[in-house]
C-alpha positions in Angstrom: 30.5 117.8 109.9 31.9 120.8 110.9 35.3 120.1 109.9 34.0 119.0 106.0 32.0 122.4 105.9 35.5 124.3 106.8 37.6 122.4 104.1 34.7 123.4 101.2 35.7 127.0 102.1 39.6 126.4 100.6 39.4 124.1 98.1 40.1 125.2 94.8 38.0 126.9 92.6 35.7 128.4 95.9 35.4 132.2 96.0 37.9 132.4 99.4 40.8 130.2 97.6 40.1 132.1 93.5 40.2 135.8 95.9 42.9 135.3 98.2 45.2 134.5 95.0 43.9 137.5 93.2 44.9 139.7 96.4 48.2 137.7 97.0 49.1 138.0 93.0 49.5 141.8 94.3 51.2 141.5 97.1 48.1 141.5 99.6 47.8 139.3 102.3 43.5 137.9 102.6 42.1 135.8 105.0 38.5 134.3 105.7 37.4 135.8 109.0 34.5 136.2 111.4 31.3 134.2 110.8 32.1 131.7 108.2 34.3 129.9 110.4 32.7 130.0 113.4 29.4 129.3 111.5 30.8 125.9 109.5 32.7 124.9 113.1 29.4 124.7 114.7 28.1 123.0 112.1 25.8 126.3 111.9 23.4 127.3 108.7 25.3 129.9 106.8 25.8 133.8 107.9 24.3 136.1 106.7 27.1 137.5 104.6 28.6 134.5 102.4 32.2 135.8 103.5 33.9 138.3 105.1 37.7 138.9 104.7 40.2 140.3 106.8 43.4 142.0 104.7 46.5 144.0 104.8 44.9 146.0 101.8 43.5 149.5 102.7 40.4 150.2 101.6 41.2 151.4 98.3 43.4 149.0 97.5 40.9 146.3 98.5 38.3 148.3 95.9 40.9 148.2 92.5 41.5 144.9 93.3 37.7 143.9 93.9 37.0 145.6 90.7 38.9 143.9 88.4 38.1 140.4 90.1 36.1 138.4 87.5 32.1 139.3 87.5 32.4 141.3 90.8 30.7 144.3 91.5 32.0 146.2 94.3 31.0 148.9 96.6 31.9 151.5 98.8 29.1 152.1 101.4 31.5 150.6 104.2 35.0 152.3 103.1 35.5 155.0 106.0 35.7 152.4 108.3 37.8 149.9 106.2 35.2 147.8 104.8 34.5 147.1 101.4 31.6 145.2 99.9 31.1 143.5 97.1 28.4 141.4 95.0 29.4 138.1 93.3 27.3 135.7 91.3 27.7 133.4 94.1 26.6 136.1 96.5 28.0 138.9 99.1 31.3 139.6 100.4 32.8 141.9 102.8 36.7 142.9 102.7 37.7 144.8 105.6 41.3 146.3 106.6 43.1 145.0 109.7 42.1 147.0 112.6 44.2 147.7 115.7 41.4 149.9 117.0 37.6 150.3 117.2 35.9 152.9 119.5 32.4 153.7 119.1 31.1 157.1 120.2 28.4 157.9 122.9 25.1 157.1 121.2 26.6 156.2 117.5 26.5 154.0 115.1 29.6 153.8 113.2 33.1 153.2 115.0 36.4 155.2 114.7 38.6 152.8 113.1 42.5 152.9 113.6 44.1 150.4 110.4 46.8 148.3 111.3 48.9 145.8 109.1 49.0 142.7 111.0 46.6 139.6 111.0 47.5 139.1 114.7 46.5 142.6 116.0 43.5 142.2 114.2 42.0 139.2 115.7 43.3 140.4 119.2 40.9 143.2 119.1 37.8 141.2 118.3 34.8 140.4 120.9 35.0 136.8 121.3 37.5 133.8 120.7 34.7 132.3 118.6 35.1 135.0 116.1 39.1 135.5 116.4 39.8 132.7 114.1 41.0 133.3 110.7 41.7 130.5 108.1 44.2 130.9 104.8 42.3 130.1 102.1 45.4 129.0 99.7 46.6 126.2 102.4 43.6 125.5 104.7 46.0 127.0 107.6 43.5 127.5 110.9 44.8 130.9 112.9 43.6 130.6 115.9 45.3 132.4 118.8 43.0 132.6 121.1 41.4 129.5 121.5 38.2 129.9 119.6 38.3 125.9 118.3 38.5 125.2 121.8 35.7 126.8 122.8 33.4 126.0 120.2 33.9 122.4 121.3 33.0 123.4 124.9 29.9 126.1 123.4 31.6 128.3 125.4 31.3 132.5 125.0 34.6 133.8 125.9 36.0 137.3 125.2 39.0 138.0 124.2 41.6 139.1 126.5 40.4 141.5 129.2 36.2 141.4 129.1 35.7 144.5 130.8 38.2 146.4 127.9 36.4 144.3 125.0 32.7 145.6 126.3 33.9 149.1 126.8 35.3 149.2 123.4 31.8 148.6 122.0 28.6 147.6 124.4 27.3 145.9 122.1 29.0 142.7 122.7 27.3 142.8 125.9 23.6 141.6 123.6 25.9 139.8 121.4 27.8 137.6 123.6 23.6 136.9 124.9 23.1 136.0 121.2 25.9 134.1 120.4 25.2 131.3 123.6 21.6 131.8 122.9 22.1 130.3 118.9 24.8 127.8 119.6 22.7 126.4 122.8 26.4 127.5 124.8 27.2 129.5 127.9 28.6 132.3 128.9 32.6 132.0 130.5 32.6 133.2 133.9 34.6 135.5 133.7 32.9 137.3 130.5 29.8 136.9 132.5 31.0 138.8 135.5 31.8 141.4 133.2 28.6 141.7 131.4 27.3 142.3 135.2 29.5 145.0 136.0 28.8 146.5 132.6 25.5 146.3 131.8 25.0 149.8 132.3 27.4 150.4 129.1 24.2 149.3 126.8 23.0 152.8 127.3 25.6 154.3 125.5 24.2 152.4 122.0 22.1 153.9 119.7 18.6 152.2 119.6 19.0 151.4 116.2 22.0 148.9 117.3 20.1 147.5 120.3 16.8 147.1 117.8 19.3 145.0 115.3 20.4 142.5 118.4 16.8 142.3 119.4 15.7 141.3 116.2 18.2 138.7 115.7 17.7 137.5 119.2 14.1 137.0 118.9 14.2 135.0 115.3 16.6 132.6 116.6 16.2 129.4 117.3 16.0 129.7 121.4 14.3 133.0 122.1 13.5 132.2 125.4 17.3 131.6 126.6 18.6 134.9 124.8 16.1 137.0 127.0 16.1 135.0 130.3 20.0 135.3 129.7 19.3 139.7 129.1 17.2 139.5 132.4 19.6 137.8 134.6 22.5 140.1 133.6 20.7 143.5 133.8 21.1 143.9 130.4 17.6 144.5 130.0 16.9 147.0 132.5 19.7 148.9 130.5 17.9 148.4 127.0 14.4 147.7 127.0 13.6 147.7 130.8 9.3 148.4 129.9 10.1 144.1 129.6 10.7 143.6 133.0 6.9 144.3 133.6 7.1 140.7 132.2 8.8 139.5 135.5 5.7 141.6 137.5 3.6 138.6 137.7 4.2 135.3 139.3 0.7 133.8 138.4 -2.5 134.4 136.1 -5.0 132.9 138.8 -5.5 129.0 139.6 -6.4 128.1 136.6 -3.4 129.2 135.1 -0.5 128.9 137.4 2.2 130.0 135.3 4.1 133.2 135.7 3.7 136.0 133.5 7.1 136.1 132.2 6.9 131.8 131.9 3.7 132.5 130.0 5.7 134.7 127.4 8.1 132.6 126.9 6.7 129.6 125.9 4.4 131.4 123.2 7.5 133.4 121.7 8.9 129.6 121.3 5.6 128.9 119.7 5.3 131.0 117.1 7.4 131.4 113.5 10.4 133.2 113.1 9.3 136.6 112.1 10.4 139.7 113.6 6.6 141.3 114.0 5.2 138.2 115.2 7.7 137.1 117.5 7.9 140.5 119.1 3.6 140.6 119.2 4.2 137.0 121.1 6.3 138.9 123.7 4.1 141.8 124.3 0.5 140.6 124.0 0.3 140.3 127.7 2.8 143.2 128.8 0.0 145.5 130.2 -1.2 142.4 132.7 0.6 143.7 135.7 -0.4 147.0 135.3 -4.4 146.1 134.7 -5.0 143.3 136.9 -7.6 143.2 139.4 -10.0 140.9 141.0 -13.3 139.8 141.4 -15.0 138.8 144.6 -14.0 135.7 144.5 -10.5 136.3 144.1 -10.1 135.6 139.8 -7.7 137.9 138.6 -9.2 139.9 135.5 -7.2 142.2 133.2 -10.0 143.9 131.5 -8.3 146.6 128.6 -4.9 144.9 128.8 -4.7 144.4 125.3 -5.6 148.4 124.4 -3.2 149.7 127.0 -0.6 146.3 125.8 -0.7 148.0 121.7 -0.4 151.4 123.3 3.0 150.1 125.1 4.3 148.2 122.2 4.5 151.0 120.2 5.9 153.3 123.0 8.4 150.3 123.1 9.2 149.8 119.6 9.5 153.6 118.4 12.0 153.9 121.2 13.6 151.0 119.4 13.5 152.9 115.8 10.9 150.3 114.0 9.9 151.7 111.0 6.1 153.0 111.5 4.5 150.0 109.8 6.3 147.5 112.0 5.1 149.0 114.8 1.6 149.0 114.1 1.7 145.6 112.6 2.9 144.5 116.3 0.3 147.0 118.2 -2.5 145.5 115.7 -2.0 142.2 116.5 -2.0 142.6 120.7 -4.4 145.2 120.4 -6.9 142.1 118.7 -5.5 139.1 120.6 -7.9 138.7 123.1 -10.8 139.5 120.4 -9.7 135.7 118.7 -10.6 134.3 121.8 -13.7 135.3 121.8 -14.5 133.7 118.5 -17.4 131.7 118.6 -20.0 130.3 116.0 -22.7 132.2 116.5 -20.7 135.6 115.3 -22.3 137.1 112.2 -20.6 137.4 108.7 -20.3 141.1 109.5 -17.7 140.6 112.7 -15.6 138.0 111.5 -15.5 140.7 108.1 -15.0 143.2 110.2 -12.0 141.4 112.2 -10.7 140.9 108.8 -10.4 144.4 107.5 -9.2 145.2 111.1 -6.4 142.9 111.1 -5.6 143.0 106.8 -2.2 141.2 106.0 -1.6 140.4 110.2 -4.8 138.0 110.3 -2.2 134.9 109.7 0.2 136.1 112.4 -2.9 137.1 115.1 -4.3 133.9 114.3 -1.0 132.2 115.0 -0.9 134.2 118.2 -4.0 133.2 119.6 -3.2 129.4 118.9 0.1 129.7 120.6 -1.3 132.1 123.6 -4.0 129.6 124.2 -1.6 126.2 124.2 1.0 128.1 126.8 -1.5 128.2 129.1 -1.9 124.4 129.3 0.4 122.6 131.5 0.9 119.9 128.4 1.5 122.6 125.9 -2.1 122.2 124.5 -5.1 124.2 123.8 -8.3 122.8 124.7 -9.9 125.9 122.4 -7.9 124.4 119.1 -11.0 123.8 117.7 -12.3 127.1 117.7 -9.3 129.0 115.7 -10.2 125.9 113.3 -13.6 127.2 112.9 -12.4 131.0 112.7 -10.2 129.9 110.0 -12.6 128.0 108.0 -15.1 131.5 108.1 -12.6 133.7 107.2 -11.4 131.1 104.1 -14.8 131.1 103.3 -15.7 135.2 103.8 -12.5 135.4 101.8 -13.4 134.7 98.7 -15.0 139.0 98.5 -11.7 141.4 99.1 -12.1 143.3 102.4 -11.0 146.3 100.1 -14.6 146.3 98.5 -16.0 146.3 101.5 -16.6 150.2 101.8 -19.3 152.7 101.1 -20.4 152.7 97.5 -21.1 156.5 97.6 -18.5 158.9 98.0 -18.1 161.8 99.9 -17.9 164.1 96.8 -21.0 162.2 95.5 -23.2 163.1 98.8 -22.4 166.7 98.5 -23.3 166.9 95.3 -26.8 165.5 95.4 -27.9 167.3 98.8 -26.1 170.7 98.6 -24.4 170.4 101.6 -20.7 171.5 102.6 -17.8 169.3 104.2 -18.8 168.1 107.7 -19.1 164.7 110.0 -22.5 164.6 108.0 -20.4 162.6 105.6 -18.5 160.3 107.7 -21.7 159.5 109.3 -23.4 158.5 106.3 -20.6 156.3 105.0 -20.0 154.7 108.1 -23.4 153.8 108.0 -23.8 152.3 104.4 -20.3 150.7 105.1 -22.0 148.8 108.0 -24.1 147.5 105.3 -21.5 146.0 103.2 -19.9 144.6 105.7 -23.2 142.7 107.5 -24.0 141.9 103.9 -27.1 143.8 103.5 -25.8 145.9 100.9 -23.9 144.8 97.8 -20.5 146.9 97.5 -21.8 147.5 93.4 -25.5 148.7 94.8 -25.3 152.5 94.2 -29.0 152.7 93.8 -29.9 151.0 97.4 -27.1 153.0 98.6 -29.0 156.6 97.5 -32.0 155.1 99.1 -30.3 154.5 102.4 -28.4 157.6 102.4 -32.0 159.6 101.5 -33.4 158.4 104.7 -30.0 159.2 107.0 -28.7 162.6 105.5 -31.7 164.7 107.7 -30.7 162.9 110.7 -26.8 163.3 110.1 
């Protein structure tokens, strides 16, 4: 399978064979690298990026020659370090000069590049022999120096050459070697291992931004659990995101749940779909267990607030990572209401299940999901015995649904309620509103009902 995928990327008339001849018509050597092999080797979905190229083209060689490539439309966002992108019709490509050289700074994010003119030197100064492979396009000729067939055949992680040089050259590889075995199901060469171990420290150096990016990826692949087990082992975490470790804090959650804490996690970041917020909620719904646990007199552990002081770490933990502000508090939303799912139960009024509603807004699927995977993990079969109630939640809220949560606010304004009583700015306002917003949301008062809402707010504006 993997072999068939590799030939499609030469044959005639594909986008490698068409733009290596347009390169080689002018005297420019091209040749598919990186991903695309590895990815079709493995049998793999596709990357990210359709193709990147390696060439002997500088940079603005690579962009004249891009340009007047049929229907391409290319740009220069990656130049200074010797890449250049492009869009086709059949989707994006990266070109990228022939590097002898690539040193990242102390804490940045873009490399110092030094631009060499062989193929060989290139590949010698990549990461890993499963990503030092480059393939002609015009003859289907595999360059492979290093081994990297080899070791795709074997799932092995291997650097290239000297491990400890490769990971000082850019820590990074240290989370991507963890990624790479973690996706292809593979392991980590000894000797690549041993180095990660005696650099682990090195993932300090990396801006957050980078160590956010690997995270990400991590965590939407398809075997979350191996990729961090893998960052414990080495150290690697303690040198990225080392609030995790409180994870590893807990061996059990009582006897009725003998699973360890960090066990527990794992098997409901498994559980739940591939999306960065939700995966990373699945992580950290618990993470505030060690630090809130206690017991009663019989000896039950209890955690009472651990999902408050669990949304308060998550977003200490993902602003140190540089989420954007609305990632973070789609995360801290869903762990700070996890444990408020579980306490569904029939006999909740219209007005609470409303009210989780407008709490929750677009992350009611993902707590939802959550609370369904949080509650199977616990089971030592994988299964929930409380299925049946986040049936029944769902089937209120479908119901409840059918009026917007955004009507579901005070008819009267506060520029209305200062009007009619003659009164200046103040928590008077807020206290009225609240008040005829409780209402709505019980279903007393109908969100249209501006004359009820006058009556009510008559009767509350002496005492507010």
């Amino acid at each position: 399978m993997g072999q068939e995928t590799l030939q499609r990327l030469f044959e005639a008339g594909s986008v490698p064979h068409a733009l290596a001849q347009h390169f080689r018509a002018h005297g420019e050597e091209l040749y598919l690298a990186g991903g695309a092999i590895r990815d079709a080797l493995f049998g793999a979905e596709e990357s990210e990026v359709n193709f990147d190229f390696a060439t002997s083209a500088l940079p603005d060689v690579s962009f004249e020659l891009l340009s007047s490539y049929p229907r391409a439309r290319p740009f220069r966002v990656g130049e200074k370090y010797g890449t250049i992108g492009a869009r086709l019709d059949t989707g994006l490509i990266e070109v990228t000069t022939y590097r002898v050289d690539e040193q990242y700074d102390l804490g940045s994010r873009k490399p110092t590049v030094e631009f060499g003119r062989s193929l060989e030197a290139d590949l010698a100064r990549r990461d890993f022999t499963i990503n030092s492979m480059a393939l002609d396009p015009l003859n289907g000729s595999l360059i492979d120096p290093f081994g990297g067939v080899q070791d795709i055949s074997k799932r092995l992680v291997r650097a290239v050459g000297d491990p400890r040089r490769r990971f000082a050259e850019d820590p990074l590889r240290l989370l991507r070697a963890v990624r790479f075995a973690a996706r292809f199901d593979g392991v980590i060469e000894r000797g690549t291992w041993s180095a990660i171990l005696g650099s682990a420290e090195g993932v300090r150096s990396i801006s957050r931004e980078r160590v956010r990016d690997e995270y990400s990826r991590m965590l939407v692949g398809n075997r979350p659990s191996r990729a961090l087990a893998a960052l414990r082992d080495s150290g690697l975490i303690l040198s990225s995101v080392p609030q995790l470790l409180e994870l590893t804090r807990m061996h059990d959650h009582g006897p009725r749940h003998p699973l360890g804490l960090w066990e527990h996690e794992m098997r409901v970041v498994e559980a739940v779909s591939p999306r960065p917020n939700l995966r990373w909620a699945a992580l950290l719904h618990d993470i505030a267990k060690p630090r809130t646990r206690s017991h009663e007199p019989d000896g039950r552990p209890r955690f009472f607030h651990h999902e408050e002081i669990g949304a308060e770490m998550a977003r200490h933990i993902l602003s140190g990572l540089r989420y954007s502000n609305n990632f973070i508090e789609e995360v801290a939303r869903v762990v700070e209401t996890h444990m408020q799912l579980h306490a569904y139960a029939d006999d909740w009024s219209d007005g609470a299940v409303r009210r989780l509603m407008m709490r929750l807004g677009p992350q009611l699927g993902n707590a939802i999901e959550l609370a369904r995977a949080d509650a199977a993990a616990h089971g030592e079969m994988g299964r929930s015995d409380n299925a049946w109630k986040f049936d029944a939640l769902e089937a209120r809220l479908s119901e409840l649904n059918q009026v917007s949560t955004s009507n579901l606010k005070s008819p009267l304004s506060g520029d209305e309620l200062m009007q009619r009583y003659d009164r200046p700015p103040g928590p008077w306002i807020a206290k009225i509103k609240n008040e005829l917003e409780d209402e709505v949301v019980e279903g007393r008062l109908s969100p249209n009902d501006r004359e009820q809402a006058w009556s009510i707010a008559d009767t509350l504006v002496d005492q507010a």
